[in-house]
N, C-alpha and C positions, 0 to 999 in steps of 0.2 A: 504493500500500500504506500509506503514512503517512497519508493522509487516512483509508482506511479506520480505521488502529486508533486516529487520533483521534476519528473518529465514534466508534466502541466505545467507547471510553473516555470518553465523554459518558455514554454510555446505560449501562452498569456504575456508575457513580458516580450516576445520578440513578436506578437500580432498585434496586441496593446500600443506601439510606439507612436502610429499614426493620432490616437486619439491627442499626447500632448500640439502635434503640428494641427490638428482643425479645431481644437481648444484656441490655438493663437491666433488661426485666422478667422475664427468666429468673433475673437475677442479683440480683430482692426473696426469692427463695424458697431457690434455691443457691446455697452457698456454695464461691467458690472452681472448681474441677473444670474450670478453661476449656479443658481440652483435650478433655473429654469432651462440651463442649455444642458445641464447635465440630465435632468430626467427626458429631454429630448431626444440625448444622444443614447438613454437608456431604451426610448422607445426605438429607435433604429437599430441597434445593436439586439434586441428580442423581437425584431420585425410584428411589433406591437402599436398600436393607432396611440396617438396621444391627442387630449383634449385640453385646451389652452383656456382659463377662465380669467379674465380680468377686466377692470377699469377702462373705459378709452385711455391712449395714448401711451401704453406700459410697453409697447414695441414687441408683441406679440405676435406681431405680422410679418414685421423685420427679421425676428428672430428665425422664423420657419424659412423665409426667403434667404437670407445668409446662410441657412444648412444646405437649403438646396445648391445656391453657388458655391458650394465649397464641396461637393460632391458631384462627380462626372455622370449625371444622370436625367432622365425626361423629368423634367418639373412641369406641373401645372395647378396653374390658380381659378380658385371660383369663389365668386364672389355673391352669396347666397343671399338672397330678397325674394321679402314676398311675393311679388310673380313670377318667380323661378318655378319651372317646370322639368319633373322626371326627367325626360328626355334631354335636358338641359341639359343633366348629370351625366345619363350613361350612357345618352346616344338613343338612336330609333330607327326605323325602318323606312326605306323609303319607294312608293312604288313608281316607277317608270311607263309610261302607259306605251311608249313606243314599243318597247320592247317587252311590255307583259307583265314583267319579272320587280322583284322587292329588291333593293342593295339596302348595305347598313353601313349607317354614318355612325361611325365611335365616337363616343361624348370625351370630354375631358378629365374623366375618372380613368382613362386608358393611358396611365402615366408610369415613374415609378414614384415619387414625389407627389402626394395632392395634396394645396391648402385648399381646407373650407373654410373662408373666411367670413366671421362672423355669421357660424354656420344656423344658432339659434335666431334668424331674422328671418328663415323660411317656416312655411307649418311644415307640416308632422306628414305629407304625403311627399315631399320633395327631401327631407331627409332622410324617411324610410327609404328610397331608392339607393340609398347607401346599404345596406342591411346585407343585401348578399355580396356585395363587392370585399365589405369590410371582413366578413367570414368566410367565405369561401374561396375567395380571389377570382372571382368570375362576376359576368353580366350578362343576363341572359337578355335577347332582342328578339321578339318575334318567337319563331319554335328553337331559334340557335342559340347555344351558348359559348360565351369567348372566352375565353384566359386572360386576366389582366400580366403582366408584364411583371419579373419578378427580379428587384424587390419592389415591394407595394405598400406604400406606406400613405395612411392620411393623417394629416395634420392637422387640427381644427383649431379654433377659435371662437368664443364667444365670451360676449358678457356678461355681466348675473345679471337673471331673470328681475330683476328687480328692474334692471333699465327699460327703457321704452321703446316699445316697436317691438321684444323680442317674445317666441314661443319657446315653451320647455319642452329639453327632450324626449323623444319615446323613451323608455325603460330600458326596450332592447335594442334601443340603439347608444344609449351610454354605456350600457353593459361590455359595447363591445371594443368600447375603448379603454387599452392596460391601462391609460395612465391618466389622471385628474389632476394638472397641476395647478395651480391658485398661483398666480402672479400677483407681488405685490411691489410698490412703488419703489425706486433704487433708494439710495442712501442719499444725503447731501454733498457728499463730495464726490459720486457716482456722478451725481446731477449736475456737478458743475463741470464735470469731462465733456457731459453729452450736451449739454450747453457752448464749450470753448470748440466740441468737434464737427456738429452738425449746422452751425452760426455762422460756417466758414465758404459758404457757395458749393459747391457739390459734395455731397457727401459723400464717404466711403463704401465701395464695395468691394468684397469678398473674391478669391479667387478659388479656382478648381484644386482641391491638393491630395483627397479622396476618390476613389474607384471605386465600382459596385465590387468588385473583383477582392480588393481588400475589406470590406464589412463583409460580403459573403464568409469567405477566412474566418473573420474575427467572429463572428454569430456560431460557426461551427466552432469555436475553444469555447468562446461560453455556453453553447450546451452541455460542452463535458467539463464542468467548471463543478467539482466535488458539492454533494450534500448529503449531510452525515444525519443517521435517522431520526438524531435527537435535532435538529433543525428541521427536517420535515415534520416531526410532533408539534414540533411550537408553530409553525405556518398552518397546520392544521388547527389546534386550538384557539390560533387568533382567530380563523374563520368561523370555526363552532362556534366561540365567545359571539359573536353576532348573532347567529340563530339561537344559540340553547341559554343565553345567559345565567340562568340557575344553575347548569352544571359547574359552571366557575363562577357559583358564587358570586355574579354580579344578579342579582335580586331587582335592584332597583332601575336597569335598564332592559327590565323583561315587558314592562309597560310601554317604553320607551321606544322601540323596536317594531315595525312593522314588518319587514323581513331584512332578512342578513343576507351576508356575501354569497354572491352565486359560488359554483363550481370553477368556473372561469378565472373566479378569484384567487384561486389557492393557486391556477395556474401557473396565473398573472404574475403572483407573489415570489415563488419558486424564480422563476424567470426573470422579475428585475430585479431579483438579491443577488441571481448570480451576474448580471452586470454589472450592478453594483459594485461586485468586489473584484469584476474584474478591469472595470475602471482605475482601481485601485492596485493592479498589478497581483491579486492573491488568486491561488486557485484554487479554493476553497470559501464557503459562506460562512459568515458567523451569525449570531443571534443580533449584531450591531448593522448589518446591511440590511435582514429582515425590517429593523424595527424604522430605518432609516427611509425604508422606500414604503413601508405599511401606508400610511395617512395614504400617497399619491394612488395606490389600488386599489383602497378601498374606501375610502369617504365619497366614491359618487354610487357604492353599488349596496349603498345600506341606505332603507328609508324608514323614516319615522315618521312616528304617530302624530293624531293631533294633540295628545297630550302632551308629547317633548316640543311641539313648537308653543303651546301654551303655556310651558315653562321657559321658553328661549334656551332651547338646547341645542344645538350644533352637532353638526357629523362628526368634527373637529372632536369638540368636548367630549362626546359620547366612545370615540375612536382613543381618545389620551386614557380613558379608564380602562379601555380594554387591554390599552397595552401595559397601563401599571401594573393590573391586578392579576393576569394572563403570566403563569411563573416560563423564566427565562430559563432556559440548558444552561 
């Protein structure tokens, strides 16, 4: 077993290298935000959808746009409103009366890069058209079905429901994004970088320094990125803690709870822990990358009652108990 996780830990350290060079060239253009480029780059690296939640003007837009320049690959953006249409998304059928016959126009989900941008400002039939792109990597058109292009990644964006103009997601369709990140506002001297860099007439862009060829690579180390059974116990348990709260003893959020983390979640979890550490050069998880990447998997796939919002309770809050009281390996 030691020799194995010393070979890994060769092969994590010598496929890993790239991440510090698109770290630096993500970081000509953004400023600051490194929790948000790193759970990005955790969703590229577990070829997992990430969902961007924040305020106008936090450069959540920016952000996804710079990944894409900085990786040699088909980007494409869409820019999601209310009369946006299916078809918009994934393409449609088109008939030719000269000749009889249907062709299909591929929409711009046929990439390997997609932003949705500020994806909650369409309803709930033009997002579902996302549903089987995002799980199964296909689009079905007519009686045919296509293969999206691989890798396939979507990048979304929106803002809390709280803002105006916007619809909340389907269920199954936040479900099927690994990762929830919560953007929040840089620091003051973050702000006065992006103030003295972007004040200056054109701003900065990003260069190409990434290949699909190398994340391919680095996504095969992190599948074989060690987890030891007593770390699959405790990713298990955080999940359970959602549904069964009495068995661990959390009592007080069995009320609170209207369901817990899917299946998907435990997946999820497994999957950007070991990112996680292998962002970090280890080839092996600990119980500290679990609990580090937890909040981002699962505070959009646990909902609550009307009593926790009647108390102002939070996914956040409800999410911090479970991992205090939830015993660590």
């Amino acid at each position: 077993m030691h020799e194995e996780i010393r070979a890994l830990t060769e092969r994590v350290q010598r496929e890993s290298q790239f991440v510090e060079t698109l770290n630096a060239e993500i970081g000509e253009v953004i400023v600051g935000q490194q929790y948000m480029v790193e759970r990005v780059l955790i969703g590229l690296l577990c070829d997992g959808h990430v969902l961007l939640e924040g305020v106008p003007g936090l450069a959540k837009t920016l952000a996804v746009r710079t990944l894409a320049d900085c990786i040699t690959a088909h980007f494409s953006r869409l820019q999601f409103t209310p009369d946006l249409l299916p078809a918009d998304v994934v393409g449609t059928t088109i008939y030719n009366p000269r000749e009889q016959t249907f062709s299909v126009k591929r929409g711009p989900i046929f990439a390997n890069l997609v932003l949705a941008d500020e994806i909650n400002r369409a309803p709930a039939k033009v997002q579902s058209a996302l549903l089987e792109a995002m799980q199964e990597r296909q689009v079905t058109l007519g009686d045919k079905t296509h293969a999206l292009p691989a890798p396939f990644l979507v990048l979304a964006t929106q803002n809390p429901i709280e803002q105006e103009g916007t619809y909340p997601l389907p269920e199954a369709q936040v479900d099927r994004f690994m990762l929830k990140i919560k953007v929040g506002y840089p620091s003051r001297e973050d702000e006065r970088v992006i103030l003295q860099r972007m004040s200056r007439g054109r701003p900065p862009r990003a260069m190409p320094v990434v290949d699909c060829d190398q994340i391919a690579r680095a996504r095969g180390v992190v599948a074989d990125i060690y987890v030891d059974r007593k770390i699959e116990d405790y990713i298990l348990d955080l999940v359970f803690a959602t549904r069964e709260p009495r068995r661990f003893k959390l009592d007080g959020l069995q009320e609170l709870l209207q369901y817990g983390a899917s299946p998907r979640a435990t997946l999820s979890l497994v999957q950007a822990a070991r990112a996680h550490a292998f962002l970090r050069h280890r080839a092996f998880v600990t119980p500290e990358d679990v609990k580090a990447i937890a909040f981002d998997v699962l505070r959009h796939r646990i909902c609550l009652t009307y009593e926790a919002e009647a108390e102002e309770r939070t996914q956040e809050s409800i999410l911090t108990e479970v991992l205090d009281r939830v015993e660590v390996p």
